[in-house]
C-alpha positions in Angstrom: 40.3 20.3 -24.7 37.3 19.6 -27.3 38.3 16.3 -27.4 38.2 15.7 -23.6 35.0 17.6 -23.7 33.2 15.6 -26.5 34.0 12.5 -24.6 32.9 13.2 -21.7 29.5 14.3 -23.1 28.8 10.6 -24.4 30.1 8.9 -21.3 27.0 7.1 -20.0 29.0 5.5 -17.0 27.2 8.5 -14.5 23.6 8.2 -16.0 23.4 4.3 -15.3 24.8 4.7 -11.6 22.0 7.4 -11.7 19.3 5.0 -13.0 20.9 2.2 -10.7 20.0 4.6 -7.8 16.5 5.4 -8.9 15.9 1.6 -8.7 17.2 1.2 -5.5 15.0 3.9 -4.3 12.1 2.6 -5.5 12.8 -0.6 -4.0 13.1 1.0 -0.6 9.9 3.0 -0.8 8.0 -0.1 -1.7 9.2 -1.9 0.8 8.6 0.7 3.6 5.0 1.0 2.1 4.1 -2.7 2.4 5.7 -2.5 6.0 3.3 0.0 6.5 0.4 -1.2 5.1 0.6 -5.1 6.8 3.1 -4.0 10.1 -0.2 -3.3 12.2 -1.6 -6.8 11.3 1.3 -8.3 11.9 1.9 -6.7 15.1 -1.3 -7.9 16.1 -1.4 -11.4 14.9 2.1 -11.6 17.8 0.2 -10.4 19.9 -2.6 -12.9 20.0 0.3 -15.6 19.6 1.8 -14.1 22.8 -1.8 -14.0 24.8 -2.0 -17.4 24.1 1.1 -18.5 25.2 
């Protein structure tokens, strides 16, 4: 039962799926913050295209 114990204690396999998800979620945010940030200007610079047409 120690045994089992001990080696689940240094059994990293959990904290890197754990880091893996923090990166992923960082990812994401950035990505919905540029969106954000450059969605108006793009939305705009279709419209003109679309005036023009």
């Amino acid at each position: 039962m120690l045994k089992s114990l001990v080696s689940m204690l240094h059994d990293e396999e959990g904290a890197t799926m754990v880091e893996y998800g923090v990166i992923v979620a960082l990812i994401a945010a950035v990505c919905i913050a540029v969106v954000a940030l450059i969605g108006g200007n793009i939305n705009s610079a279709f419209t003109s295209v679309n005036s023009k047409l």
